[in-house]
N, C-alpha and C positions, 0 to 999 in steps of 0.2 A: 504494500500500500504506500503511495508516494505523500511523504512527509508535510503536512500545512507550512508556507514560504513563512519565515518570520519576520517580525515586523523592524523595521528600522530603529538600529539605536540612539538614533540623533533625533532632537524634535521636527516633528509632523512641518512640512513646508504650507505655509497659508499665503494665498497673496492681497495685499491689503492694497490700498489707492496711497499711488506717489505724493508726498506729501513733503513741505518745507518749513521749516522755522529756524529757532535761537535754543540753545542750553540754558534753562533758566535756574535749576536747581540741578547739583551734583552732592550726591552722599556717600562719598568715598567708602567708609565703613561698612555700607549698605552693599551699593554696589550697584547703588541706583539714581536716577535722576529722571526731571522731567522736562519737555522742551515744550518750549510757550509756540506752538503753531496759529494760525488763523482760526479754526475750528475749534481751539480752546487747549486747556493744557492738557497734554501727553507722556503719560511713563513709558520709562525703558529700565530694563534691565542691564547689567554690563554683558551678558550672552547675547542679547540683541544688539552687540555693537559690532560693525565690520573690521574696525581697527584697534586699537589698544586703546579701551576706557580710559587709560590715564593718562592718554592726550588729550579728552575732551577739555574744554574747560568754560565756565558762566559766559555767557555770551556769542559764541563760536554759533557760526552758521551749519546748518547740519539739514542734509537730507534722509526721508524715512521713508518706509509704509505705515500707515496709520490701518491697524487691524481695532475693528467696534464688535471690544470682547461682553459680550451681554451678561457677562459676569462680573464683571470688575474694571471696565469700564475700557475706553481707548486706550490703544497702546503700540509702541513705535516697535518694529523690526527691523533686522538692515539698516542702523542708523550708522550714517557715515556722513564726514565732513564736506559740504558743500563743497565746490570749485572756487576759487578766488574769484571775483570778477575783475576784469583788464580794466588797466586804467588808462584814460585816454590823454 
């Protein structure tokens, strides 16, 4: 009898709407923070971050997915730091 496939050890891939803001809160300790978007504020995790958390820092421009967890409420994935914009 061929064996049931097992499930992936990494978390479940969701895809959320492209979404932009600022770092407004970092809680080192934690390991979490929230970014002030247009839509209103958004947590993350340091697991939802694409680069080393502890480059983030308050104000830093940063893009996300914004996943709308009906449990506990908005929340960023794939957060990684915006592009500079060119100066002219």
């Amino acid at each position: 009898m061929p064996r049931p496939s097992r499930a992936s050890a990494s978390k479940p891939l969701y895809s959320g709407t492209a979404s932009n803001g600022r770092i407004k809160t970092i809680v080192r300790g934690q390991g979490t923070g929230i970014i002030s978007a247009p839509s209103g504020d958004v947590f993350f995790h340091k697991s939802d971050v694409k680069a080393s958390f502890l480059d983030l820092a308050v104000g830093d421009r940063v893009v996300f997915e914004l996943l709308d967890d009906t449990i506990s409420g908005p929340r960023a994935q794939n957060v990684r730091l915006a592009q500079p914009r060119k100066s002219r």
